[in-house]
N, C-alpha and C positions, 0 to 999 in steps of 0.2 A: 270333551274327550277327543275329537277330533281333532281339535287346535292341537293339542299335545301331538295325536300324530302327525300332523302336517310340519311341526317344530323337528321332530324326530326324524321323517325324511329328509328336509332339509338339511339336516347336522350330518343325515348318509351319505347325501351328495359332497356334502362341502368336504369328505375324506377322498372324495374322487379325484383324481387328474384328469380327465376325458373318459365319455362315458357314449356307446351305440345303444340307442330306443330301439327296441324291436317293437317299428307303431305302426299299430294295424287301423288306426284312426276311429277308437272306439273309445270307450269312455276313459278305462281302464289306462291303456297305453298313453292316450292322450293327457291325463294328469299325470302320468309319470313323466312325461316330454315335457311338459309345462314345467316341473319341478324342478327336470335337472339344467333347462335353459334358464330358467331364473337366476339359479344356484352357478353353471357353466358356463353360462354365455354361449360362445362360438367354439367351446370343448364341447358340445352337447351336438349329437347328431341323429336324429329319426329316420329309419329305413323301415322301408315299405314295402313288404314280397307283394307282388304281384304273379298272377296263376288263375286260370279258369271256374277257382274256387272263391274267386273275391271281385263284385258287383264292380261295376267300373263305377257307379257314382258313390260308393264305399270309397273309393280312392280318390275321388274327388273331394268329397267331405276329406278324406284324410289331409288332403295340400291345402284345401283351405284353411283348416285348422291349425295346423303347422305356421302356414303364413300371419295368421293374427297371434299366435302365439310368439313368431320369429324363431322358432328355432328350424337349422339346416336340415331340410330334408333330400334324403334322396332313395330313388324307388331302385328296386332288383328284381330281377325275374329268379321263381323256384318253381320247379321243374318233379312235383310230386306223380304229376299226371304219367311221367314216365314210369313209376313206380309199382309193379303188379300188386307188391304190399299194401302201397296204399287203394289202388282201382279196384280191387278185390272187396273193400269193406268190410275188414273183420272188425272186431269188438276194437279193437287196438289202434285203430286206424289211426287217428289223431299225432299215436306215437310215430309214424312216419312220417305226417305234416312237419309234426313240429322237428323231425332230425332233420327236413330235409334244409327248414329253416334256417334254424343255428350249423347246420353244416354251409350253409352259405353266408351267413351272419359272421360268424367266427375266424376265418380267415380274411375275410373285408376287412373286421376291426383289426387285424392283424398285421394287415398290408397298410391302412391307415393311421397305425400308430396309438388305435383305443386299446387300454389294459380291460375294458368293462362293457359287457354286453347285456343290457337289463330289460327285462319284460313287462310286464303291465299283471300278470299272475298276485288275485286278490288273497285275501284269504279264506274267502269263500271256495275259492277254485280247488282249496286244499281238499277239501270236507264233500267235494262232489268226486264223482269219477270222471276224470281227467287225464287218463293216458302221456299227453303231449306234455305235461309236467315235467316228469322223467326222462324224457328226453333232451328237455331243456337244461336240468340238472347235470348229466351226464356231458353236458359242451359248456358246463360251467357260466352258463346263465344266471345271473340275479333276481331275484325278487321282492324290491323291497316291500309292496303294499302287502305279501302274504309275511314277509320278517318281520314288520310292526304290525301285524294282526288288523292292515284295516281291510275291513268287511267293502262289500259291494255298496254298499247304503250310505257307510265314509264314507268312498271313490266320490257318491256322488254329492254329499255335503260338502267336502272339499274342494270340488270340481265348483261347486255353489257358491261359496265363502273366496275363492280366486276369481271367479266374475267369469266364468267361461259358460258361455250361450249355451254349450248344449250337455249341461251336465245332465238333465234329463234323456238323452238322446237313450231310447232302447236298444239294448245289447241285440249285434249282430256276427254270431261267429258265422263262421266258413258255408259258403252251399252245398259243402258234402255232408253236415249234420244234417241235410234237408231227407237222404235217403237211408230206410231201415238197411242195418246192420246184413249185410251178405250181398246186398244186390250191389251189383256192379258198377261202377261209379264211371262217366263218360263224357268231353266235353257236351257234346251234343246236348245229355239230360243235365247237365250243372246250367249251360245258355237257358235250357224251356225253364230250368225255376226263378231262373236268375229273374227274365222278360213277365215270370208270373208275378212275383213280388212286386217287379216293379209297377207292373201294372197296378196292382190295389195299391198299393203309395199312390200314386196319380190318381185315384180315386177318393183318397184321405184317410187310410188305412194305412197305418204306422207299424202300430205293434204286434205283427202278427210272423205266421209261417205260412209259404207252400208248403209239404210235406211230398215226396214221390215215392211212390209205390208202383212200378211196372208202370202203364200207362194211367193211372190213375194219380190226380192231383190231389191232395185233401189241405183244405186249408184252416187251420187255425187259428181265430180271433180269441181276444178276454172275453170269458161267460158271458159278463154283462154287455157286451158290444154285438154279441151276435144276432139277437131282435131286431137291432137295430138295422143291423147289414144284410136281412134278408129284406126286409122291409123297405132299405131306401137304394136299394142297387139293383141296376140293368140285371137280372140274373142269364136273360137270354142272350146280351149281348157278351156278357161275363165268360159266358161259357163258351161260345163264338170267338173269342181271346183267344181262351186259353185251348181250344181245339187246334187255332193257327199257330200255336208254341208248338204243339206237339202231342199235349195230352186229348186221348180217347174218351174220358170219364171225370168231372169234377165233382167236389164232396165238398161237405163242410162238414168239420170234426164237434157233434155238439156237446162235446167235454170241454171244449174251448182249449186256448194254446195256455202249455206250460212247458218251463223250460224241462230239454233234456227226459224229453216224453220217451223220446225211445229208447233209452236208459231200461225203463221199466222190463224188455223184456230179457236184462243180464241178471244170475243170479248174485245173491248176496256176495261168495265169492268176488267174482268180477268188479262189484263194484267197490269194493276196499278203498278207502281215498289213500292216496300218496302221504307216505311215509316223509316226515320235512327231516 
């Protein structure tokens, strides 16, 4: 079934003349880069916002990626942080990321000569609540992995079936999904979760979250890792870390991590997934 869609994108692109990646260097984006330089050649171009909200070795991984893959990248700075809509944290917040995005995106391709500015948007993304969807829609953004219906789980059998090293890589969006809904969002507290994360990677802890709450850090591991990670980690030294980041108070969430946990406390309402 896969192979059909990967035929399917392919036959999308090759309708293309030139076409801008909005690549965030995740898995998602990063198989839609790979597809449309395959397809594009040197018409294919991946751009990179960079902002307070994205890990600098996020961005690192993204240029290397890019480079084995060959297609052009080139990074831009977006400027959300100036945005009381977005600093504020409401439910919606995302929808501001993402205008400020494609309001940067969409005149780049414009000045450059691209008819097509395409996102990495699965079709899982539809069926969750996703704010920044519609905002992408509204600047005339594409999506082809959510237009052929492939799931997150294709992204990464595909990504598997093209030989690319990190189709397992676990999804990382933005460090502003790190903090619940209303509390203020500031570089300061995006650098202390940024250096938290990084730290348990440097430990061998992959798939997980900081989570921030006021001075309080609560981290997030898979159920089944968390035995483990009490058991085989400095916890005094851990916490001695993460004190010099910033935070007062560290936790571990013994629900373990799952995506879009703070979802949970929008009503049904709220979370309506985007209308295609």
């Amino acid at each position: 079934m896969y192979i059909e869609k990967l035929e399917k994108l392919t036959a999308l692109f090759k309708e293309m003349e030139k076409a801008i990646i909005a690549y965030s260097g995740g898995v998602d984006s990063t198989l839609v880069a790979k597809i449309a330089y395959d397809v594009l050649g040197d018409r294919a171009l991946a751009v990179t916002a960079i902002s307070p909200s994205l890990l600098p070795e996020e961005l690192e991984d993204a240029k290397i990626q890019a480079a084995t893959i060959g297609i052009s990248h080139q990074v831009v700075e977006t400027h959300e942080m100036e945005n009381p809509n977005y600093t504020s944290n409401p439910i919606n917040r995302c929808y501001f990321c993402k205008s400020e995005l494609h309001d940067t995106l969409k005149p780049l391709a414009k000045k450059l000569g691209y008819p097509y500015v395409i996102d990495g948007v699965n079709a899982d993304d539809l069926r969750d609540y996703r704010p920044g969807i519609q905002a992408a829609k509204e600047r005339g953004a594409l999506s082809p992995l959510a237009e052929m219906n492939v799931s997150k789980a294709e992204v990464r059998q595909i990504s598997q079936h093209l030989g690319l090293s990190w189709w397992d890589k676990p999804a990382q969006p933005c460090l502003s999904s790190r903090f619940p809904y209303g509390e203020e969002i500031t570089v300061q507290k995006l650098q202390r979760v940024g250096r938290a994360e990084i730290y348990l990677r440097k430990l061998g802890w992959n798939n997980l979250r900081v989570r921030s709450q006021s001075d309080t850090a609560r981290i997030e591991l898979p159920p089944e890792q968390i035995h483990n990670f009490v058991a085989n980690t400095d916890l005094e030294s851990l916490v001695s870390a993460f004190q010099e980041f910033g935070f007062i108070y560290v936790t571990l969430d013994l629900e373990g991590y799952r995506s879009g946990k703070l979802n949970q406390v929008l009503n049904q309402e709220d979370l309506q997934p985007v209308k295609s």
